[in-house]
N, C-alpha and C positions, 0 to 999 in steps of 0.2 A: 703813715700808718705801717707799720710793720706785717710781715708775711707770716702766714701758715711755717715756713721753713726756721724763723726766726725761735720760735715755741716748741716748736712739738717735742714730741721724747720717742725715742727706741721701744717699740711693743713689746712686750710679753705675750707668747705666743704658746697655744694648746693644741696639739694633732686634734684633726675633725675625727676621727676613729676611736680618742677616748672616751671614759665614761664619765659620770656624773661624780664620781667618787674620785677620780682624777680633778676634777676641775675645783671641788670643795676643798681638798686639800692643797691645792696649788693659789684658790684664792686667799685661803686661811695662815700657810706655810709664808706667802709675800705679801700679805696686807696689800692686797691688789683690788680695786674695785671691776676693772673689768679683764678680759682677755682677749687675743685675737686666735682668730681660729683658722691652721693650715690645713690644704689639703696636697699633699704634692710638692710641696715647698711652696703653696701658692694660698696667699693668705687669702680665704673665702666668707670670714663673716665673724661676729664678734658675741660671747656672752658678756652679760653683766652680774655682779651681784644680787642684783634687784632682781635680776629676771630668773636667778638659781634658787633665790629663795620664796618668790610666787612661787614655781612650781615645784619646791619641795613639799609646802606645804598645803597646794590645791592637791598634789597627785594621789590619786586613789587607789594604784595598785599597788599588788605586793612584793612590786621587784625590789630587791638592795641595790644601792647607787650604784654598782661596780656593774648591771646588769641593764641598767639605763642611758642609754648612747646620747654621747653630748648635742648630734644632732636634731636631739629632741627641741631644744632650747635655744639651740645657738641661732642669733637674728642677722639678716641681712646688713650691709656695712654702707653709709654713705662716703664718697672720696671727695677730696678735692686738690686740684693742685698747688705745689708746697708755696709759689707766686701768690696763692690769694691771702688779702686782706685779713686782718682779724676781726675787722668790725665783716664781713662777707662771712667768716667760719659763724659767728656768732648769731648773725641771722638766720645762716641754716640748721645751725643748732635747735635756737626757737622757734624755727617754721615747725622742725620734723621732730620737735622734741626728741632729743638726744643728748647724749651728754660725751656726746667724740668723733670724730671726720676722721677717716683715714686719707692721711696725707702721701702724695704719689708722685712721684718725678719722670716723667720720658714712662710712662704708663707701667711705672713700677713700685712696689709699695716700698717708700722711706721711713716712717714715722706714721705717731696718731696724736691728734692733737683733742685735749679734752677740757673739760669746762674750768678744772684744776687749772690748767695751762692759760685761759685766760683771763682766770682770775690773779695769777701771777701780773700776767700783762696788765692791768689794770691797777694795781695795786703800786707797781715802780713807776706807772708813767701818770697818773689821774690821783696823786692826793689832792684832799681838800677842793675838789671842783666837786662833789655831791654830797648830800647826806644818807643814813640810811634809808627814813622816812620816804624819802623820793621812791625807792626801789624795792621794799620790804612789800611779801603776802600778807594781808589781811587775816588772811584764812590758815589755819593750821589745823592741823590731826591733833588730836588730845584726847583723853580719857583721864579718870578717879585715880590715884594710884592703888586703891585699892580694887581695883575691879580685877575680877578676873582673868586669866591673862588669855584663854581662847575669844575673848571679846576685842583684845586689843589687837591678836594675831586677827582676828578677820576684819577690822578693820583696815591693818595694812596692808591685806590683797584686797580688799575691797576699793580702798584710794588709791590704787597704785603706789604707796611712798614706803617709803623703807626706814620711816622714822616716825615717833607718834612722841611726845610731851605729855608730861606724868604732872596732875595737882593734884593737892588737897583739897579737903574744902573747906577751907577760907580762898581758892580760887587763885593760890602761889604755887609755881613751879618749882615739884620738889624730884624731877626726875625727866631720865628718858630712856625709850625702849630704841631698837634698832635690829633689823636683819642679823648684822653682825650676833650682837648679844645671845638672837635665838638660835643662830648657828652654835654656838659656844654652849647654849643651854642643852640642845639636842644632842653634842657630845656626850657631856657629862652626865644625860641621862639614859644614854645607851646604854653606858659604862655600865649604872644602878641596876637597869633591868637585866630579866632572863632575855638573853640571844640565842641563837645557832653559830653565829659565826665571829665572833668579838675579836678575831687575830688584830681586826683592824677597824677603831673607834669611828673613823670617817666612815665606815661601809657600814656600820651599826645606828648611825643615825635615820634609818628607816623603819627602825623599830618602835622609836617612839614619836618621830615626827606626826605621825597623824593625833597623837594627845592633844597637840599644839590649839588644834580647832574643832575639841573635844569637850562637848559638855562635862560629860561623865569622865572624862580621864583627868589626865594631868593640867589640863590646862584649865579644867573648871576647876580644882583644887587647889593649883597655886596662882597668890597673886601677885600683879605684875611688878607689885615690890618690892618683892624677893628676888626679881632677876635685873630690875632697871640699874643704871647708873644714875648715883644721887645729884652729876655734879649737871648741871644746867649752865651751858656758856651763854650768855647774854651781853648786848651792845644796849646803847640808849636811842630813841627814835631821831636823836639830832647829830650822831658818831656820825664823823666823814667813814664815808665808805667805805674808802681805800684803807682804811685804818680797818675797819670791820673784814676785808678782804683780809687781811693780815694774820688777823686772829685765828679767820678758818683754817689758812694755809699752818699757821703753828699751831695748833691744839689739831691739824688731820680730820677735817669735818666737817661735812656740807652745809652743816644750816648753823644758826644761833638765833635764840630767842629774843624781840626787843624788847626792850621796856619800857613801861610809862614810868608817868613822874610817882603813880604811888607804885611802884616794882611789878604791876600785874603785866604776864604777858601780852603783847596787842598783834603781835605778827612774827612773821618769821624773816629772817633777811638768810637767802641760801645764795650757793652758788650760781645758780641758775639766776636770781636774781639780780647779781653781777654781771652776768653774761647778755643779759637783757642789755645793761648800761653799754656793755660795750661796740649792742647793736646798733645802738643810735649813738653811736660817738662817731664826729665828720673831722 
C-alpha cells in the first residue's frame, strides 16, 4: 500500500489575516477547491470552496468581503503523517468527513493530501477489480430545471453539497448547478447592479448575493436554467470504476451521474465514493 508521502501535493496557501474577498479571488483566479491557512509561517487551518459559499450566501450582514476576516470561516485541519497508509488517510477521511489531511514530516507541514489524490491512486493501481454500482449514492440533490433558482440555492446549504442535478420533466438530466457557477453568477451581477464600490467585481458580490435566497429578488425571478451547465457527465451502473475515477480526474469534477438501462439518473458516483473504496482496500 502506498504512503500519504507518495500522493500528496504542495498546498496553496492564504495569510489568516486576509479577507474573504482575498480568498474568492484566489479560489476563482487558481481553480482551487480548497486553501490552507498561515499564521506566522505556521500553517493553522484550512477553507474550502464549500464552506465560502454556505457562508456567502447564509450571511446576513452588510459587510463587503474585503470587510469580512477569513477567520470567520476558516476550519480546523486534521494531520497525519506522510508514512501513513492511503487506505488509513481514506478512512479518516470518512470517519471525519473531509475531503483532505494535512500531511507532516518530523512535526512539520510537507503537503496535503485530498480525496483528488486518491482518487488518482485508485484509478493507476485498482482497474477493473469494481464496478460503479458497488460504490455509487442512491441519493442525490435534484430539482425541475425550471424552478427557481433561490429554491435550488437553499437547498445546497440546506444539504450541505455544493452541486444539485437539473431535469425535465420527462425525469432526464438536462443540467447541473454548482457553488462555482453561483460564484461566477454573483460576479456578473454585481457588475449589472448599482454599487458603492465596483473598483473591484470580487468585493461587489455582496451586493447581490443575498438575491440568491431571495423570494422576491433575483433569485425568485431567474430560473436555474439560465445559469446551469447543460452538459451532464454520466457513467453506466456496470463502468469499472477506475475507469469512472478517470473521467472525474479529466473533465475536473467531483461527481457524475449513473445511468440505467433506460438513461434516467439512479445515483451519483462522486469522489468520495471512490475514497470509500479505497478505505476498504487490504
Amino acid at each position: 500500500m502506498k504512503s500519504a508521502k507518495d500522493y500528496m501535493n504542495s498546498p496553496r496557501t492564504i495569510k489568516r489575516d486576509s479577507s474573504l474577498a482575498d480568498v474568492l479571488k484566489k479560489i476563482i483566479d487558481e481553480k482551487k477547491s480548497r486553501l490552507l491557512v498561515t499564521e506566522n509561517n505556521k500553517i493553522t487551518g484550512l477553507v474550502s470552496e464549500k464552506d465560502l459559499g454556505v457562508f456567502l450566501f447564509m450571511d446576513t450582514s452588510e459587510r463587503k468581503l474585503d470587510e469580512i476576516p477569513l477567520s470567520e470561516i476558516m476550519k480546523t485541519m486534521i494531520t497525519i503523517d506522510e508514512k501513513t497508509g492511503l487506505d488509513k488517510c481514506a478512512e479518516l477521511m470518512m470517519r471525519n468527513s473531509i475531503g483532505s489531511l494535512i500531511v507532516t514530516a518530523n512535526d512539520e507541514v510537507v503537503g496535503i493530501l485530498t480525496k483528488t489524490d486518491l482518487v488518482r491512486y485508485f484509478t493507476k493501481t485498482h482497474p477493473g477489480e469494481k464496478i460503479v454500482g458497488e460504490y455509487m449514492s442512491p441519493y442525490y440533490a435534484w430539482q425541475y430545471s425550471d424552478a427557481p433558482l433561490y429554491k435550488v440555492v437553499l437547498k445546497m446549504i440546506d444539504d450541505g453539497i455544493s452541486r444539485v442535478i437539473l431535469r425535465n420533466h420527462d425525469e432526464l438530466p438536462v443540467g447541473i448547478v454548482t457553488f462555482r457557477d453561483l460564484f461566477e453568477l454573483a460576479l456578473k451581477q454585481g457588475n449589472y447592479d448599482d454599487v458603492l464600490d465596483n473598483t473591484d467585481p470580487v468585493i461587489s458580490i455582496i451586493f447581490p448575493r443575498k438575491g440568491f435566497i431571495s423570494e422576491s429578488g433575483f433569485g425568485g425571478s431567474v430560473k436555474v436554467s439560465d445559469v446551469m451547465s447543460k452538459s451532464v457527465v454520466s457513467v453506466d451502473y456496470d463502468e469499472d470504476l477506475a475507469k469512472a475515477g478517470r473521467l472525474l480526474l479529466e473533465k475536473n469534477i467531483n461527481g457524475a451521474g449513473v445511468l440505467s438501462s433506460h438513461d434516467s439518473i439512479i445515483g451519483i458516483i462522486s469522489k468520495t465514493d471512490i475514497v470509500k473504496a479505497v478505505a476498504f482496500l487490504k
